[in-house]
C-alpha positions in Angstrom: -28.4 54.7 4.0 -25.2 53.1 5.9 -25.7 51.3 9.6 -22.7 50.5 11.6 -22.1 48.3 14.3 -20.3 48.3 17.0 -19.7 45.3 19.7 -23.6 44.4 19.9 -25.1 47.9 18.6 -26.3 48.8 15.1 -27.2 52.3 14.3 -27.6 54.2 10.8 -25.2 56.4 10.1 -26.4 60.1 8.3 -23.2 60.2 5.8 -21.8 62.6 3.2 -19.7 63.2 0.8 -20.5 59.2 0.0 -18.3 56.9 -2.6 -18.5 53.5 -3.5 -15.5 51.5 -5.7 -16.2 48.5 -7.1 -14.1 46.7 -10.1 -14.5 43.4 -11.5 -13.4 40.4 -10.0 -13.3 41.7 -6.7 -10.0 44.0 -7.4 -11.5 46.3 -5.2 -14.5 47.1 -3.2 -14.9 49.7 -0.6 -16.6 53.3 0.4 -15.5 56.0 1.9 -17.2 58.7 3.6 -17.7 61.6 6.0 -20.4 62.0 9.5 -20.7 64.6 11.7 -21.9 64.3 15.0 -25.9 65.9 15.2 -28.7 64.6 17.4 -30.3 63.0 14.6 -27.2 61.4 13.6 -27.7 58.3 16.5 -24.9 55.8 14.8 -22.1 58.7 14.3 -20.7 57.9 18.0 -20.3 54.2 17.0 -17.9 54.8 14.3 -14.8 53.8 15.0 -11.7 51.9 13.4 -12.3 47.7 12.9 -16.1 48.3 13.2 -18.6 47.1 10.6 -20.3 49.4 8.2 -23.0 48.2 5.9 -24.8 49.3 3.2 -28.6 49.6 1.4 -27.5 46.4 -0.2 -26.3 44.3 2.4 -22.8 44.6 1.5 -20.7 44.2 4.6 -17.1 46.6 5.3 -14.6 47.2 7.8 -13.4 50.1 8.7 -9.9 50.2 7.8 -8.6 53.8 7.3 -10.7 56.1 10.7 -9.8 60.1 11.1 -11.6 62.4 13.6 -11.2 65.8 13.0 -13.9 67.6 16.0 -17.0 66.5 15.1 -16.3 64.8 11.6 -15.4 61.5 10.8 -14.2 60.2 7.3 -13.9 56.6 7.1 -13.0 54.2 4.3 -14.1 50.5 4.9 -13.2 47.7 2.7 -15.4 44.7 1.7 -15.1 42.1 4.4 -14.4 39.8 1.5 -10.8 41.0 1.7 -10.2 39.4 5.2 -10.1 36.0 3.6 -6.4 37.4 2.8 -5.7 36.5 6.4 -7.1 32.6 5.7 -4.3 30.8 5.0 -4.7 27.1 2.8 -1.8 25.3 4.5 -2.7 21.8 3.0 -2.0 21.1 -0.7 -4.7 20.1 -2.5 -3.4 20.0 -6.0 -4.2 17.9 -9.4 -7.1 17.3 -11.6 -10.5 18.1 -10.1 -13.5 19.4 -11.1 -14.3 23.5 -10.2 -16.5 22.7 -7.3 -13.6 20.2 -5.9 -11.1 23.0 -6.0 -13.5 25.4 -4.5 -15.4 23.3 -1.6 -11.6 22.6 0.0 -11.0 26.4 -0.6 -13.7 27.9 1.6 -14.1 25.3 4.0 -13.7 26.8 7.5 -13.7 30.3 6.7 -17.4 31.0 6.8 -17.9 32.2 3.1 -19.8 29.7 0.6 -19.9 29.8 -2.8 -22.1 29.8 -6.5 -21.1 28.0 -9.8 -23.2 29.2 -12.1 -21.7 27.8 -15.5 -18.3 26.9 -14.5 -17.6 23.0 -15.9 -15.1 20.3 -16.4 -12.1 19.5 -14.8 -8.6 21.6 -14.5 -4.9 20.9 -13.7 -3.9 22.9 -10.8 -0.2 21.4 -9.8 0.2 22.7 -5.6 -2.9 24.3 -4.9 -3.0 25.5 -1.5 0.0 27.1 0.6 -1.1 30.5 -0.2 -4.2 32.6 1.2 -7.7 32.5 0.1 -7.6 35.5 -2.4 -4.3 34.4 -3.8 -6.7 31.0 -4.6 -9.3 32.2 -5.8 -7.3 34.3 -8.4 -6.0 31.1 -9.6 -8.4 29.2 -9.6 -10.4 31.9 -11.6 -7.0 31.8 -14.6 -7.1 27.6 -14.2 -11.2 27.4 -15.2 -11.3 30.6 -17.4 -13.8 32.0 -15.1 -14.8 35.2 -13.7 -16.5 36.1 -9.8 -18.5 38.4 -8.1 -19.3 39.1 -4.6 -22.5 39.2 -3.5 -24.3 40.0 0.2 -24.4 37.4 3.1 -20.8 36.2 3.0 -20.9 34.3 -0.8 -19.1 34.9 -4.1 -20.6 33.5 -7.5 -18.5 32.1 -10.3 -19.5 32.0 -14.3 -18.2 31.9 -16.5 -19.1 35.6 -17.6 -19.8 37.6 -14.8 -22.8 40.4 -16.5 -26.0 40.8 -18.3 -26.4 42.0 -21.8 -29.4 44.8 -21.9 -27.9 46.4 -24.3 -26.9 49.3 -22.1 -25.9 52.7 -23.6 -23.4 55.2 -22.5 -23.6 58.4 -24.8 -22.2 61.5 -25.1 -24.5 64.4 -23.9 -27.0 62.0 -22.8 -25.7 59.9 -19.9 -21.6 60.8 -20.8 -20.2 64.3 -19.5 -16.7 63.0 -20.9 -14.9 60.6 -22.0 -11.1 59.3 -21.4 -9.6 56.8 -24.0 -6.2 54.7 -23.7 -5.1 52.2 -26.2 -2.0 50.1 -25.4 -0.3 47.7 -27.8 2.6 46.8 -26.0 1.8 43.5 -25.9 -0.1 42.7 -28.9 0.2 39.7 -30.9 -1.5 38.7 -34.1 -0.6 35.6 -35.4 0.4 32.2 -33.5 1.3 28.9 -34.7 0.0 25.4 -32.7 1.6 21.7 -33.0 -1.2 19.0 -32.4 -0.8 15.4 -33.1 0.9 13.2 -35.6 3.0 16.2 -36.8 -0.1 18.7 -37.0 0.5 22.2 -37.4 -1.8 25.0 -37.9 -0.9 28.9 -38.2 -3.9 31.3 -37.3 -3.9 34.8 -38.1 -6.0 37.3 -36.3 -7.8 39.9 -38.3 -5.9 42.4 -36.6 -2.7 41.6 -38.8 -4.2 43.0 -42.0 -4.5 47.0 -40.0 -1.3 48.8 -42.0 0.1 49.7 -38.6 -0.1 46.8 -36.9 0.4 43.9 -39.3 2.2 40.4 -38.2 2.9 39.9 -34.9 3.4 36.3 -33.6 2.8 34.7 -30.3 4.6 32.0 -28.5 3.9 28.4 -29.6 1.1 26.4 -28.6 1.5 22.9 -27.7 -1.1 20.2 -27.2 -0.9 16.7 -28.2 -4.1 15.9 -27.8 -5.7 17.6 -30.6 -6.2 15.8 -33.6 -7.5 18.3 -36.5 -6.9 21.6 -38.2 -10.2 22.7 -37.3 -10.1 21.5 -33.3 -6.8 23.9 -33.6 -8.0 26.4 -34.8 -10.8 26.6 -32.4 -8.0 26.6 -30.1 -5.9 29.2 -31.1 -8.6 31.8 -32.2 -9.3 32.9 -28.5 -5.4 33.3 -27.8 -5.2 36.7 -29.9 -7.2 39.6 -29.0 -10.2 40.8 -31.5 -9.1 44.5 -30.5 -6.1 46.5 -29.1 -6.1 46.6 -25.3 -8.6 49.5 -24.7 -9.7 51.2 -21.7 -12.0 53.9 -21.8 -13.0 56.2 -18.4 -16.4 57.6 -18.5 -17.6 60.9 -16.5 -21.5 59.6 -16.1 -24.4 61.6 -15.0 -26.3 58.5 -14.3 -24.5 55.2 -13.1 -26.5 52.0 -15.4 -25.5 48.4 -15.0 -23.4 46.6 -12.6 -19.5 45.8 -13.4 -19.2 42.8 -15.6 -22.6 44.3 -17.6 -22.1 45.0 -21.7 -22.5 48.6 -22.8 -22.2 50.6 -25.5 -20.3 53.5 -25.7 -21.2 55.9 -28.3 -19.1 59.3 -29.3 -20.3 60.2 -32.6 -17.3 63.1 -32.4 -14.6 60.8 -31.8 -16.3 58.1 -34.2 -16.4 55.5 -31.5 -19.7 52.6 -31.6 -18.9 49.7 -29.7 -19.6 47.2 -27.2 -17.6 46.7 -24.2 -17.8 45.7 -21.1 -17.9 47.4 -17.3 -14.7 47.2 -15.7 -15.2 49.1 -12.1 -17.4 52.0 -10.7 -16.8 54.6 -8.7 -20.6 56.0 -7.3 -21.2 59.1 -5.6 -25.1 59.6 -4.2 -25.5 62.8 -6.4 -23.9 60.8 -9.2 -22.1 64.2 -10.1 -18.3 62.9 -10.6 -18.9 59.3 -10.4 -17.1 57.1 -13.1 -17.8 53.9 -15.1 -14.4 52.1 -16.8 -15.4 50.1 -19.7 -12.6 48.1 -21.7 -11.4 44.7 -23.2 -8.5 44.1 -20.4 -10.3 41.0 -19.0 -8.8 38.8 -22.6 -6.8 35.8 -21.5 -3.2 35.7 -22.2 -1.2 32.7 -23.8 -0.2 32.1 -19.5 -3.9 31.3 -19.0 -4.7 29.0 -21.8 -1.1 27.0 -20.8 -2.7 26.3 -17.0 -6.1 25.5 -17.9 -4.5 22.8 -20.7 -7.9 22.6 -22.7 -10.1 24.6 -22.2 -11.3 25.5 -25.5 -12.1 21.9 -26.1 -14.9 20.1 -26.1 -15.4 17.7 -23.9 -16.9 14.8 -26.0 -14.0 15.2 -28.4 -11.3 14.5 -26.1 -9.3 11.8 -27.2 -6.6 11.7 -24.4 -6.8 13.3 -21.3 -4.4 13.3 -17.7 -5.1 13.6 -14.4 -2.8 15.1 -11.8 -3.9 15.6 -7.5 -1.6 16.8 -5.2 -2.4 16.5 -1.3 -0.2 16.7 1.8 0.3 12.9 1.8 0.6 12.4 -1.8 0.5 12.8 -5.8 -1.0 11.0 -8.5 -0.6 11.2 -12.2 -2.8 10.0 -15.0 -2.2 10.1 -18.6 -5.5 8.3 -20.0 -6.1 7.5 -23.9 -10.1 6.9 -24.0 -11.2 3.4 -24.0 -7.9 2.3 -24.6 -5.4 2.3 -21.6 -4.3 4.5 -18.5 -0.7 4.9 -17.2 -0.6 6.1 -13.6 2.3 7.3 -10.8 1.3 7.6 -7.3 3.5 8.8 -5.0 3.4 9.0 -1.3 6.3 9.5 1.3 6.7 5.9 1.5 5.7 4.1 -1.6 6.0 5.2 -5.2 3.3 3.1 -7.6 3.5 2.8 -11.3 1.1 1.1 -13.5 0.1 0.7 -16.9 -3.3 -0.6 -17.8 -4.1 -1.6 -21.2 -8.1 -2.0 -21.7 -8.2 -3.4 -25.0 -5.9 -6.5 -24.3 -6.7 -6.9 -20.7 -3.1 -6.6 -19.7 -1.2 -4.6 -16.7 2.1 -3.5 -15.6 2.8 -2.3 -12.6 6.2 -1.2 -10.1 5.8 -0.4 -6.6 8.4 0.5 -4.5 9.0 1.1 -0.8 12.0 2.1 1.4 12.3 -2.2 2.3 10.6 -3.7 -0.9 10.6 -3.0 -4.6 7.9 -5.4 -6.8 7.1 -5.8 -10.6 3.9 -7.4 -11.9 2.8 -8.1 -15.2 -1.0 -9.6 -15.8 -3.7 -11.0 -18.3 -6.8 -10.9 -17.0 -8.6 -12.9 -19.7 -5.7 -15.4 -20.4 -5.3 -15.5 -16.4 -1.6 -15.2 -16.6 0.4 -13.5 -14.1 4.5 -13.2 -13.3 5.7 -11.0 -10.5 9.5 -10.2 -9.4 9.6 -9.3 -5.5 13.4 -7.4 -4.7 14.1 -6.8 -0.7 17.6 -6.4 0.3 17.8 -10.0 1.3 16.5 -12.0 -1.2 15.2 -11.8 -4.9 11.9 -13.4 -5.9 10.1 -14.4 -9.5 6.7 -15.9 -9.8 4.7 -16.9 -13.0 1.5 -18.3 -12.6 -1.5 -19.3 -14.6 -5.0 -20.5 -14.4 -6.7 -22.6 -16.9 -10.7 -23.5 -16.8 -12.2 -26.2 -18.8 -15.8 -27.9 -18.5 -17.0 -31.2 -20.1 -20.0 -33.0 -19.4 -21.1 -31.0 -16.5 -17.1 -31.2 -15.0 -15.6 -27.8 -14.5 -11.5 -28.5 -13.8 -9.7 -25.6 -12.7 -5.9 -26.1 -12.8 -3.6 -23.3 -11.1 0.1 -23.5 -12.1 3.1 -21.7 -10.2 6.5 -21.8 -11.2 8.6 -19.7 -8.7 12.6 -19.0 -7.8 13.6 -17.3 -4.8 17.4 -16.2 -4.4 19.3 -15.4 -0.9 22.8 -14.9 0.0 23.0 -18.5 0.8 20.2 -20.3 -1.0 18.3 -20.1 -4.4 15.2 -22.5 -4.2 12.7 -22.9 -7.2 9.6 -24.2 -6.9 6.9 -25.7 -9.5 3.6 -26.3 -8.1 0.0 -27.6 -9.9 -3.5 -27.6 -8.4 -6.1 -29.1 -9.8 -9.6 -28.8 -8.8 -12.8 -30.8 -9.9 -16.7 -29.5 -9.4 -19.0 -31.7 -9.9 -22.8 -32.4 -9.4 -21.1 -35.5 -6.7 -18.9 -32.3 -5.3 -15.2 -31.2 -5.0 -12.2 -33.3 -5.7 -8.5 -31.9 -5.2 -5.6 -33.1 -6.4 -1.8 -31.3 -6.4 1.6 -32.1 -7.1 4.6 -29.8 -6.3 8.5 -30.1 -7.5 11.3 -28.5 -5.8 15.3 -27.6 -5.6 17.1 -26.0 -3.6 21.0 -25.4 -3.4 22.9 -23.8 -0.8 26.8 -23.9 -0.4 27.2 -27.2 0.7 24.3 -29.2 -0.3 21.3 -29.8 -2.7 17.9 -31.0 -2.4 15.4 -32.0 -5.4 11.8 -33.3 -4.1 8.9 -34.3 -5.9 5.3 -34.8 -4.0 2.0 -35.9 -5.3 -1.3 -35.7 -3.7 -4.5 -37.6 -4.9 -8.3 -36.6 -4.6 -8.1 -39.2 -1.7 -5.7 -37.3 0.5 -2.4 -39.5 -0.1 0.9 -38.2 -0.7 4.0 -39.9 -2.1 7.0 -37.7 -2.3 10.6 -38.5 -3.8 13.4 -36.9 -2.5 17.3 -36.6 -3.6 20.0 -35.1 -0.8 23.5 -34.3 -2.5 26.5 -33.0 -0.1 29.8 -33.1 -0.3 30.2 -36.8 0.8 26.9 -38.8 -0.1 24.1 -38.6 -2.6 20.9 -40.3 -0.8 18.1 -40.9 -2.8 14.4 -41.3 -1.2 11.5 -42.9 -3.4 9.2 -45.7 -3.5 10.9 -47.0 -7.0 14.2 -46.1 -8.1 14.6 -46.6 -11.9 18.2 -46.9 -13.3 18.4 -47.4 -17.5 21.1 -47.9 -19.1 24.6 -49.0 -17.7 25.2 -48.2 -14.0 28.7 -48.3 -13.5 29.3 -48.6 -9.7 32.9 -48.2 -7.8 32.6 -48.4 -4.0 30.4 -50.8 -1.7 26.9 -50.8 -2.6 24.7 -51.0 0.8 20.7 -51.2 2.7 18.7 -52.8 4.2 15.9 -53.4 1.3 15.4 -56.0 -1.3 16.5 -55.8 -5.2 13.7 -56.9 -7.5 15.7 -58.1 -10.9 13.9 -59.1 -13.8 17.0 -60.8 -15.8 20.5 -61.6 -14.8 23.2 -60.6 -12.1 26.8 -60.9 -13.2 29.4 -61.2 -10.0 32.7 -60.3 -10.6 34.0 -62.6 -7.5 31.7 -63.3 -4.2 28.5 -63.8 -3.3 28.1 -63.7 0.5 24.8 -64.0 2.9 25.2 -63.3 6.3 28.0 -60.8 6.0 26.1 -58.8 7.9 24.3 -60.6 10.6 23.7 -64.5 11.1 20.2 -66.3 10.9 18.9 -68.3 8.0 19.9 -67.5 4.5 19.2 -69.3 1.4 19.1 -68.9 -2.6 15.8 -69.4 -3.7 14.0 -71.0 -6.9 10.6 -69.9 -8.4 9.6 -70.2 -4.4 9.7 -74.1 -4.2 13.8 -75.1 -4.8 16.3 -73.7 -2.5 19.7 -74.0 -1.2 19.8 -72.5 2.9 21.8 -72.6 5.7 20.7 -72.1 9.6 23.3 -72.6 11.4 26.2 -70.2 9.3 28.1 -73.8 9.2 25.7 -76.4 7.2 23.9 -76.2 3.6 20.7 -77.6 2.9 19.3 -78.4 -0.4 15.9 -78.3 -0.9 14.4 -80.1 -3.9 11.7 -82.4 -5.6 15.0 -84.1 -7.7 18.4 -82.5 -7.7 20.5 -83.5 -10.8 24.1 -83.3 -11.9 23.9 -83.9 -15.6 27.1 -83.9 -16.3 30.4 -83.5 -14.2 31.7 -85.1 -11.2 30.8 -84.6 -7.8 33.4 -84.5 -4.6 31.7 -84.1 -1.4 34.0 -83.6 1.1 37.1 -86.3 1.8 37.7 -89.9 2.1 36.2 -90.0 5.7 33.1 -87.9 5.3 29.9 -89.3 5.6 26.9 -89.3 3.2 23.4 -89.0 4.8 20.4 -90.0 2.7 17.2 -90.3 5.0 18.5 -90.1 8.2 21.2 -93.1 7.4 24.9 -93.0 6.7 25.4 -94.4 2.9 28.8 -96.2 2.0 30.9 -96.5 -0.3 29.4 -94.6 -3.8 29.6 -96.4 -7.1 29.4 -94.2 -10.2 26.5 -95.6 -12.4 26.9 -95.2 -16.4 23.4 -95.0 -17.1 21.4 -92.4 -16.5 18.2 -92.3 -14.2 19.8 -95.9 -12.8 19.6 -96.6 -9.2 19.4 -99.6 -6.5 17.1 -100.7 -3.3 17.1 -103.1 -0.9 14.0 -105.0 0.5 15.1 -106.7 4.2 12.1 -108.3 4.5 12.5 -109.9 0.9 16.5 -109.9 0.7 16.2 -109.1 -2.5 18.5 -106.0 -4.1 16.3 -103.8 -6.5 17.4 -102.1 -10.2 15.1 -99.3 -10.9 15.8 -97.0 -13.6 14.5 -93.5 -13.5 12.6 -94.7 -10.4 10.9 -98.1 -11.8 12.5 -101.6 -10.6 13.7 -103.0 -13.7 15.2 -106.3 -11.6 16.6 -107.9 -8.6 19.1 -109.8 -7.4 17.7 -112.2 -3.7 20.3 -112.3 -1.3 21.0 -115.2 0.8 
């Protein structure tokens, strides 16, 4: 029995001349039928076009195809499941994903849910999306090998098989009034040929090949690098070729068994036929008198199929390489992975494209990004802790290597972290080498760092060296060079070798010497500004002047060996405590010198300070 309903009103519907169409995968499904308007008949006035029909097992239809002719109706509704045509996927939602990825995106907002019975692993499906639902669900059917049906209540199962096996038979003069058979070999092939890895190659022949008038017939190449022996190939490449011609056979039933997808056999023992096949569509009347069952092999996959679903004939577990590829709106990403080894990757968005290569065994990585403004290169160990990195923008070029290196003894962990860098502009390049080191401790944290730097532009350069201690103190060195002067900044200055100097040599600081100075010509003190000056000796000795005019000498004894001695002219004066001395006479000996006494009158002879005589005066 059928009930329709229209706006809010359900009635059952008293129909004749009933069909139902169903074939597998939900190529079609729909009824068609007449009503005639009776008193008993209460749900013939709500028939109309758009209005839902529904029958004994709570399949829902539409009415799409509505013709009154006086008091009949005939109507054909279609499955409601065929509206999802007008759902449109605008998003992409492309790449590697799992079945129930694919199809929780897919349904999402059109009221329909789904069942995965079987249906595993994970598929590349480059741009899915931009296409309606049924157009998806056909593809993503070919991409996972997989078959659907559609049940009551607004949800479609997926398996991978689709049917029971109850060993079903249609037979001739028993359930079979008669039987239509068409064989097409249009597109048969035979025999196909697969490349693998590390220049495998394996031909499979199909059984097929060895029927005199069929023979050889080969397929296009298959291709898969990922496969490693002739046996995995094989495996392969066996499903590929078909175990029968393409057969469809139409049977006039007298009773309807099994639902499409089911096995059956069909037996014919006049046209020699004993086989099993599977249910293709339906076509059921209520009588069952005319109704149809199509049985066949058409369902095989093609060579197109096993391209898009990549591997789907092998095992997981024996995978040696696999890839990954997602497509969205806002982006795509690409993974080409060998197992336990390393994974290279390309993401790309409207804004940034990222590359990377990540080697598991060794710990290393390589990566590229790059941006509208920026475009950077990185290379890494992660167990050495080694790192460089080149940073391009369209002003200036940068290049960092870096390094970390951990050592402990006796309960001191030192961490030192090393950066050498060089940064290039238009009008600069600057390079910079930099050291951290860091101390733990059971008496705590101590850090200490030292950093060296140049940096040249057109008209100058700068080198500078800084130092800082665990105690916080910096000392820094710095050299200036420009065109005209070369000034040099650091608490010692050392100079070895032979310093050849042409020009004035000036400051304001000291000169600590430990041997000699050779002057050419002059020495002068005071040049500069006036005040005391003197030459000293071992701290005690000196020779000054006060007054820019006189000399002092400064001594314990001061001696003239050998030599003479002028001091000034005939009328200068010679001072010695206070008290003009005459007239000099030049003594022979050496050490000998003379005293008076007043009180005594007596003249003194002393000889290297001791009286040796005396002369009294009168």
């Amino acid at each position: 029995m059928l009930f329709v309903t229209n706006s809010n009103q359900t009635e059952a519907i008293l129909e004749s001349n009933y069909e139902k169409h169903e074939e597998q995968n939900g190529a079609a499904m729909q009824i068609s039928f007449s009503s005639f308007s009776f008193p008993q008949n209460v749900g013939h006035g709500l028939l109309d076009y758009e209005v839902f029909v529904e029958d004994e097992d709570g399949h829902e239809y539409k009415v799409k195809q509505y013709q009154q002719n006086g008091p009949e109706k005939r109507i054909t509704a279609t499955h409601i499941y065929y509206e999802l045509g007008g759902h449109y996927l605008y998003d992409i939602y492309g790449g590697t994903r799992t079945f129930n990825d694919f199809a929780l995106g897919l349904f999402l907002g059109t009221g329909w849910t789904f069942q995965n019975i079987d249906v595993t692993g994970s598929q590349i499906i480059a741009d899915f999306g931009g296409n309606n639902v049924l157009q998806l669900i056909k593809l993503l059917c070919s991409a996972f090998d997989c078959e659907y049906q559609i049940l009551p209540g607004k949800i479609i199962r997926f398996a991978k098989i689709i049917g029971k096996d109850n060993d079903l038979q249609y037979r001739y003069k028993h359930n079979i009034n008669d039987l239509t058979q068409s064989i097409d070999t249009t597109s048969l092939k035979t025999q196909i040929r697969g490349y693998g890895a590390d220049g495998l190659v394996v031909t499979y022949t199909s059984p097929l090949a060895s029927h005199p008038r069929i023979g050889v017939r080969v397929a296009e190449p298959f291709y898969d690098d990922s496969i490693t022996t002739q046996a995995e190939m094989t495996k392969v490449l066996q499903p590929q070729l078909p175990d029968a011609p393409e057969t469809v056979v139409e049977v006039s039933v007298t009773q309807v068994d099994g639902d499409v997808g089911d096995y059956v056999w069909i037996i014919h023992e006049e046209l020699d036929l004993l086989y099993q096949t599977r249910i293709l569509a339906k076509k059921t009347k209520r009588n069952y008198v005319d109704s149809m069952v199509t049985v066949g092999n058409t369902m095989r996959k093609d060579l197109t199929d096993i391209l898009i679903s990549q591997k789907a004939a092998i095992e997981e577990n024996k995978k040696v390489t696999r890839s990954r590829f997602e497509q969205t709106n806002d982006r795509i990403t690409m993974e080409v992975e060998t197992l336990g080894e390393s994974i290279a990757a390309v993401n790309v968005k409207a804004d940034n494209i990222n590359l990377s290569v990540n080697n598991r065994i060794t710990s290393e990585m390589a990566a590229i990004n790059i941006r509208a403004d920026k475009i950077e290169l990185s290379v890494e160990n992660i167990d050495e802790e080694l790192s460089s990195r080149i940073t391009q923008t369209a002003s200036q070029i940068r290049l960092e290597v870096s390094s970390e290196v951990t050592t402990i003894k006796n309960n001191l962990k030192t961490t030192n972290n090393n950066v050498a860098s060089l940064q290039i502009q238009a009008d600069q390049i600057s390079s910079t080498v930099s050291s951290q080191s860091t101390q733990i401790s059971s008496l705590g944290t101590r850090v200490s760092s030292a950093e060296s730097s140049i940096t040249q532009q057109a008209n100058q350069i700068a080198l500078k060296v800084s130092q800082t201690d665990f105690n916080g103190s910096t000392i820094m060195s710095k050299i200036n060079l420009d065109s005209s002067s070369v000034t040099i900044d650091a608490r010692k200055i050392n100079l070895n070798g032979a310093v050849m100097v042409n020009g004035t040599i000036s400051g304001s600081t000291s000169m600590d010497i430990t041997n000699d100075i050779f002057v050419g010509n002059n020495i002068y003190l005071g040049y500069r500004n006036s005040g005391n000056k003197s030459i000293r000796f071992n701290s005690s000795a000196n020779i000054y002047s006060s007054n820019n005019t006189d000399i002092t000498v400064s001594a314990q004894y001061f001696s003239v060996p050998d030599g003479d001695i002028i001091l000034g002219n005939y009328s200068s004066n010679i001072y010695l405590n206070g008290n003009i001395v005459g007239d000099i006479a030049k003594g022979h000996t050496p050490g000998i010198g003379i005293a008076f006494s007043s009180a005594s009158k007596r003249l003194y002879v002393r000889l290297n300070g001791y009286d040796v005589g005396y002369v009294t005066l009168n």
